[in-house]
C-alpha positions in Angstrom: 143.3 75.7 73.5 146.9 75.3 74.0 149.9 77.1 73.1 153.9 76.4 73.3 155.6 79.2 75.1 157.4 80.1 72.1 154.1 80.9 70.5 153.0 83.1 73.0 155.8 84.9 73.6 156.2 85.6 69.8 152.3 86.5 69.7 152.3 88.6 72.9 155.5 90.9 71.5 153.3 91.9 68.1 150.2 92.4 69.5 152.0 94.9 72.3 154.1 96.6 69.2 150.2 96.5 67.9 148.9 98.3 71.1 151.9 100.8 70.0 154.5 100.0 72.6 158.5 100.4 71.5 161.3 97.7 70.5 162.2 96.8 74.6 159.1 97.8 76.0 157.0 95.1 74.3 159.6 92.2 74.5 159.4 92.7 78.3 156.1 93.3 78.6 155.7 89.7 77.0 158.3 88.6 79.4 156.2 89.5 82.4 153.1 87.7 81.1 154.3 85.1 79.9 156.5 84.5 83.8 153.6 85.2 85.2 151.0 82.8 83.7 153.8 80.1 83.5 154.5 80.0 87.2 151.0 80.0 88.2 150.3 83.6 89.0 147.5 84.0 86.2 149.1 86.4 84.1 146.2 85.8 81.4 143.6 87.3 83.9 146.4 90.3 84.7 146.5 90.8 81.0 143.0 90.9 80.2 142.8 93.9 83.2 145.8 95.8 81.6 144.2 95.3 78.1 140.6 96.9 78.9 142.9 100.1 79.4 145.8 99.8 77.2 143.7 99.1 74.1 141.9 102.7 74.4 145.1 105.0 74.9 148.5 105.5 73.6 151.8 104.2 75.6 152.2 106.0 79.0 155.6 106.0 80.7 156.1 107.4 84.4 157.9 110.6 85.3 159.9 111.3 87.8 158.5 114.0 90.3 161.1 113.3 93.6 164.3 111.6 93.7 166.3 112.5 97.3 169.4 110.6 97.5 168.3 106.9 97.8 164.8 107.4 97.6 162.8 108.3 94.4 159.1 108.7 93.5 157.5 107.8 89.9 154.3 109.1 88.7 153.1 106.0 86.2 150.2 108.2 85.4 147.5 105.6 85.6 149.2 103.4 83.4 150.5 99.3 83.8 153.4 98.0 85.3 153.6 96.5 81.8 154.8 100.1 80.6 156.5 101.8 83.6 157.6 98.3 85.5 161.5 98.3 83.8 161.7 102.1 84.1 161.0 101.8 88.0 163.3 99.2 88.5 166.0 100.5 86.6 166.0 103.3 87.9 166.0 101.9 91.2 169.1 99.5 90.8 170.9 102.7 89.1 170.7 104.1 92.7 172.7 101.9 95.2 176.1 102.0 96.3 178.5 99.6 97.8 177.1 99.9 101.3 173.4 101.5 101.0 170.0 100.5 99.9 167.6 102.5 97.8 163.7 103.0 97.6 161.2 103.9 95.0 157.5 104.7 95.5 155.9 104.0 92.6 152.1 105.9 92.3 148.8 105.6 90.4 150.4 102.1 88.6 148.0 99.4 87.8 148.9 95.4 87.4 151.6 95.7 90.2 152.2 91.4 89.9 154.4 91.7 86.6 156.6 93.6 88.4 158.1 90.5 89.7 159.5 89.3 86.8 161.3 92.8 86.5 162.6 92.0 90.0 163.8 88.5 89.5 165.6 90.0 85.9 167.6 92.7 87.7 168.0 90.0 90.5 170.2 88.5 88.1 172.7 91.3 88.3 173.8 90.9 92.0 170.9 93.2 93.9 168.4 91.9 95.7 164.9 93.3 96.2 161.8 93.6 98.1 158.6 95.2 96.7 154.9 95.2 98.2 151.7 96.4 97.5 147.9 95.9 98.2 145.8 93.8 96.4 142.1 93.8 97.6 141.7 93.6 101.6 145.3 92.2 101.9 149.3 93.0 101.1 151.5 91.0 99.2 155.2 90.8 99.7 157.4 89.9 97.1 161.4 89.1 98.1 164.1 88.5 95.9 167.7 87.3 96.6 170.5 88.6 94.7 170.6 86.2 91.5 167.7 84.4 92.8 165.5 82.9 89.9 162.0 82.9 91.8 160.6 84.7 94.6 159.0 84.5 98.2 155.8 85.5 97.7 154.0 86.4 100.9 150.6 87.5 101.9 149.4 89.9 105.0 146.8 91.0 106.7 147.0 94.8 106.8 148.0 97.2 109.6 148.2 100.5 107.6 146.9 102.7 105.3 148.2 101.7 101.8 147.2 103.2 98.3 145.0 100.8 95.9 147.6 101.8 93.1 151.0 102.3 94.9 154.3 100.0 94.5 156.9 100.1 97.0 160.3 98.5 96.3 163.5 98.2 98.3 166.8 97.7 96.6 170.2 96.4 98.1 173.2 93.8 97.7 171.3 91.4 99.6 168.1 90.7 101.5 169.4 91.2 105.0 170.7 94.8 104.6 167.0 95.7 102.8 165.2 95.0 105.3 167.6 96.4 108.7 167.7 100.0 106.8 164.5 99.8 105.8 162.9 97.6 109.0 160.0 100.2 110.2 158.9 100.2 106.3 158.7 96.5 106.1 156.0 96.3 109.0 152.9 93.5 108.1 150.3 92.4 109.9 148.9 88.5 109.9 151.2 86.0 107.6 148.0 84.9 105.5 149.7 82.8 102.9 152.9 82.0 101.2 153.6 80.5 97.7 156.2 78.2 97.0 159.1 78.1 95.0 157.9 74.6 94.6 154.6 75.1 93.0 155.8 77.7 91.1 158.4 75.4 89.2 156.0 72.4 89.3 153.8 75.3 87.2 156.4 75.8 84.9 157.5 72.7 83.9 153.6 72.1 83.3 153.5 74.7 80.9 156.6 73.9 79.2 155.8 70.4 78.8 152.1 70.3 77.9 151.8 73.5 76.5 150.2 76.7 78.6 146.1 76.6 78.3 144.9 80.0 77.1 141.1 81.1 76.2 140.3 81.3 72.5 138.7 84.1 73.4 141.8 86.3 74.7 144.1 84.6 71.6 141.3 86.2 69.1 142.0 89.5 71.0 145.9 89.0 70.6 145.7 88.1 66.7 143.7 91.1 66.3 146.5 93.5 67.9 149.2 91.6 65.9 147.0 92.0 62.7 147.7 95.8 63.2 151.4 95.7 62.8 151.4 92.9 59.8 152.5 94.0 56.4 149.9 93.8 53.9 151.0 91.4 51.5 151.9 92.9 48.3 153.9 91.9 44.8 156.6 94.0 46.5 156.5 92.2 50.0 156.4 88.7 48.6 159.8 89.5 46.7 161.3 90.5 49.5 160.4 87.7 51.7 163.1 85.4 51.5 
């Protein structure tokens, strides 16, 4: 089935307030699906991951267990990115100064792609930002310039030891400063594949246009979250509605 953008966004907030997230957290936790799926990064199949664990346990935001100068460390706790994602990188944007970058581990974080809708967000406020992390056998790179819309997305081979469930993001005025403080941190291996800015908008304006395809399946499962914060329809509620 098919669904305007509009619908899904509005169905994806409730059935996040359903899951028991707060005013903020859930409209951007529908912002990163819905940027991800509608620029070709299959944010449906990310979702369905984040949903087998967020549908068994309350809301989980990450604490803060080292901050030293520019450089900070959140604990997400096993949670999603769809939770702690806004935290880390407002935090992290908090943290520069005219003339210096900051860096931010964050640990045990699941769904690490919706972060880059965060990034491309806080983009929009003059900082730029890189941010990598494994996925499977390889590493993906994600750059953003300051007030860029869309991102280079990049994948490597890997040449170090990196953590299944860490996120590493960089955060400066612009890309070129990131990555000369920060060049023995921003070390890949192979360049396997790189996705363009092109596809991506072709994506979009596919989605926006014809509607974004979503299984009936994973719609039922969203109606059933949103049922859970739906007034009960009373004497009372229909008076008041309207």
């Amino acid at each position: 089935m098919k669904v305007s953008k509009n619908e899904l966004m509005a169905s994806l907030k409730k059935a996040f307030e359903g899951l028991g997230f707060q005013p903020g957290d859930y409209q951007d936790a529908a912002d990163m699906v819905v940027w991800l799926e509608t620029h070709g990064f299959d944010g449906f199949d990310q979702l369905q991951g984040a949903l087998a664990y967020l549908n068994t346990t309350a809301p989980i935001h990450a604490d803060l267990v080292f901050e030293d100068g520019y450089n900070s460390v959140l604990d997400g706790k096993g949670s999603s990115v769809l939770l702690c994602g806004s935290e880390a990188v407002d935090l992290l944007s908090s943290q520069i100064m005219p003339g210096y970058c900051a860096a931010l581990e964050l640990i045990n974080c699941f769904n690490r792609t919706f972060i880059i809708q965060r990034l491309i967000k806080a983009a929009q406020r003059n900082r730029a930002f890189i941010a990598y992390w494994r996925r499977l056998d390889y590493c993906v790179k994600v750059s953003v310039a300051a007030g860029g819309e869309l991102p280079e997305y990049q994948t490597f081979s890997i040449t170090e030891v990196i953590q299944p469930q860490l996120l590493r993001i960089f955060c400066g005025a612009d890309l070129e400063s990131i990555e000369k403080q920060y060049a023995a941190q921003l070390v890949f291996g192979e360049l396997l594949e790189s996705y363009s800015a092109t596809t991506m908008m072709d994506c979009y304006r596919d989605s926006v246009e014809q509607g974004i395809e979503i299984d009936e399946a994973l719609w039922q499962t969203l109606d059933e979250l949103v049922a859970r914060v739906l007034v009960e329809s009373t004497d009372s509620s229909r008076a008041g509605a309207g």
